[in-house]
C-alpha positions as CSV (number, residue, x, y, z in Angstrom):
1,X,105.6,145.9,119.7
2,X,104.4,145.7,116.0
3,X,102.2,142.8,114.7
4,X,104.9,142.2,112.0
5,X,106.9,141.5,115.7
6,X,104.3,139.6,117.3
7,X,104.3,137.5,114.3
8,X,107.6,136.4,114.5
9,X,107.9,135.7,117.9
10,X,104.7,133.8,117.8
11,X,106.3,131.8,115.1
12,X,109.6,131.6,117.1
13,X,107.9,129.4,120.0
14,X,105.8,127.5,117.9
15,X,109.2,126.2,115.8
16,X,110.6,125.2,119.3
17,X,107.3,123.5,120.1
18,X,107.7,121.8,116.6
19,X,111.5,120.5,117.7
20,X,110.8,119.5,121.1
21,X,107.3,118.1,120.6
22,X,109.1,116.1,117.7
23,X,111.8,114.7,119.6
24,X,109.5,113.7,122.1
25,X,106.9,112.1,119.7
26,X,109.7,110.3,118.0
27,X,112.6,109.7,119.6
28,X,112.1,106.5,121.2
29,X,114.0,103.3,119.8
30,X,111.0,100.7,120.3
31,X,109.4,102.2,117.0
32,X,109.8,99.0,114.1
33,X,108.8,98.5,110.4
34,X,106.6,101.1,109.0
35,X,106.6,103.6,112.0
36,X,110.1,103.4,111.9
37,X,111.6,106.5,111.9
38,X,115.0,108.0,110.2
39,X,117.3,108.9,113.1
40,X,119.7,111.2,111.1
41,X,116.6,113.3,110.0
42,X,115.4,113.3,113.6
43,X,118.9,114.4,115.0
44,X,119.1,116.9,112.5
45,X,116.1,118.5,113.4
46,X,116.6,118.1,116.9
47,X,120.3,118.9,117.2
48,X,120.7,122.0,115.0
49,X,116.7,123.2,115.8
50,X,118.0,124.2,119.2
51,X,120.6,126.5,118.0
52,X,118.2,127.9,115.4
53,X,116.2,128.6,118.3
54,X,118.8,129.8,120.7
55,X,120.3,132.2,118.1
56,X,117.4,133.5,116.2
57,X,116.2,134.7,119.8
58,X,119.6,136.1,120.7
59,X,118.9,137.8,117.4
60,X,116.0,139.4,117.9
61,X,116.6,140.6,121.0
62,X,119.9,142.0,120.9
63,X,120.9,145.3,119.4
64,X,122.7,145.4,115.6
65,X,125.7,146.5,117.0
66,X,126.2,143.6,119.0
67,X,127.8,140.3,117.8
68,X,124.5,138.1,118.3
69,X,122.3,141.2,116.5
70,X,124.1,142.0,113.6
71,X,123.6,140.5,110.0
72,X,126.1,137.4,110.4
73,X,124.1,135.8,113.5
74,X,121.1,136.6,111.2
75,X,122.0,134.8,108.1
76,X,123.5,131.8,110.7
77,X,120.1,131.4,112.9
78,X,117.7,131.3,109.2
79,X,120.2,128.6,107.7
80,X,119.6,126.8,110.7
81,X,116.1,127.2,110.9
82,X,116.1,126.3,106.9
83,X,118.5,123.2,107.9
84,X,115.9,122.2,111.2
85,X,112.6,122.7,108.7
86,X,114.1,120.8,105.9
87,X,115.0,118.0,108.2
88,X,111.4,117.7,109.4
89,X,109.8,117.7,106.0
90,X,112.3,114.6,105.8
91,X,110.5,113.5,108.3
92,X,107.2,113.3,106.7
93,X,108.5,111.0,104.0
94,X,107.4,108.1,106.1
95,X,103.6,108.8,105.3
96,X,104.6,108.4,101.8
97,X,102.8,105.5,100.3
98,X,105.0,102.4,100.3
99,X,105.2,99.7,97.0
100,X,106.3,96.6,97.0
101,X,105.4,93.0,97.6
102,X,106.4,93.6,101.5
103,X,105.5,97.2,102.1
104,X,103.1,98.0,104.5
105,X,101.6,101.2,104.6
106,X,101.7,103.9,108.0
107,X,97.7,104.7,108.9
108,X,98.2,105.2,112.4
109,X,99.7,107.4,114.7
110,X,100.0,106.8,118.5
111,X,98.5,111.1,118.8
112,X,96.5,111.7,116.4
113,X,94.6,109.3,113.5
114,X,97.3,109.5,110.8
115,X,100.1,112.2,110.1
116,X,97.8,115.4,110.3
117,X,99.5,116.3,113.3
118,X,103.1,116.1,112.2
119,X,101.9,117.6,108.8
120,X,100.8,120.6,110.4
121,X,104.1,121.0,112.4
122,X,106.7,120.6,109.8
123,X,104.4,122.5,107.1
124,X,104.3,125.2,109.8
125,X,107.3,125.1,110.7
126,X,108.5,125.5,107.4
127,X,105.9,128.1,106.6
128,X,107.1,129.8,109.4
129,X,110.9,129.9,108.2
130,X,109.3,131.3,105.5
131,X,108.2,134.2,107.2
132,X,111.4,134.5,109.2
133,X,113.2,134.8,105.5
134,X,110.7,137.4,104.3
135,X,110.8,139.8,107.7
136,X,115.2,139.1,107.4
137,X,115.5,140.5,104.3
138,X,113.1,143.1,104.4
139,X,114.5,144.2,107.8
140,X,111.0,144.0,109.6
């Protein structure tokens, strides 16, 4: 196996990592006011991350001449990577500052002391589509 392969399959479990752990971390109903967190986003990531996940590996392991290797399956599983990633970079709009005579601002976070964590995630994550992009389209 090359590195350029290690790479990407590295990459590959850390993305489903990034959806489940997300799901996990957020999901919950109880969460109110500030830490409140948009569901649609958090579906979205959750619900079409999986089959990024499932098809991107079907992908890489199957041959080119077979329906889940060839270039179709390709293009679908990065959309939906691209789809997932953008999804939890909506996520992060909830450390945004907030303004307003009402607005409270997000410092905490039940894991960690602030957003770091889920920065790191969904910047990876995306960082790692990224990668997945590059090694698609110059057949790595």
């Amino acid at each position: 196996m090359e590195s350029k392969e290690i790479i990407v399959w590295v990459l590959t479990g850390l993305g489903l990592v990034v959806i489940l752990l997300t799901r996990v971390r957020l999901g919950k109903d109880e969460t109110e006011g500030p830490m409140k967190v948009n569901k649609p986003a958090l579906n979205v990531h959750t619900f079409v991350g999986l089959p990024a996940f499932a098809l991107w590996v079907a992908w890489l392991i199957m041959s080119e001449d077979s329906f889940l290797g060839g270039d179709v399956a390709g293009i679908v599983a990065l959309a939906l990577w691209w789809i997932a990633a953008l999804a939890g970079l909506a996520l992060l709009l909830r450390w945004l500052p907030s303004r307003g005579r009402h607005a409270t601002n997000v410092e905490e976070d039940t894991w960690s002391e602030g957003p770091g964590l889920s920065i790191l995630a969904h910047a990876g994550l995306f960082i790692g589509v990224c990668v997945f992009t590059f090694f698609y389209l110059t057949a790595a």
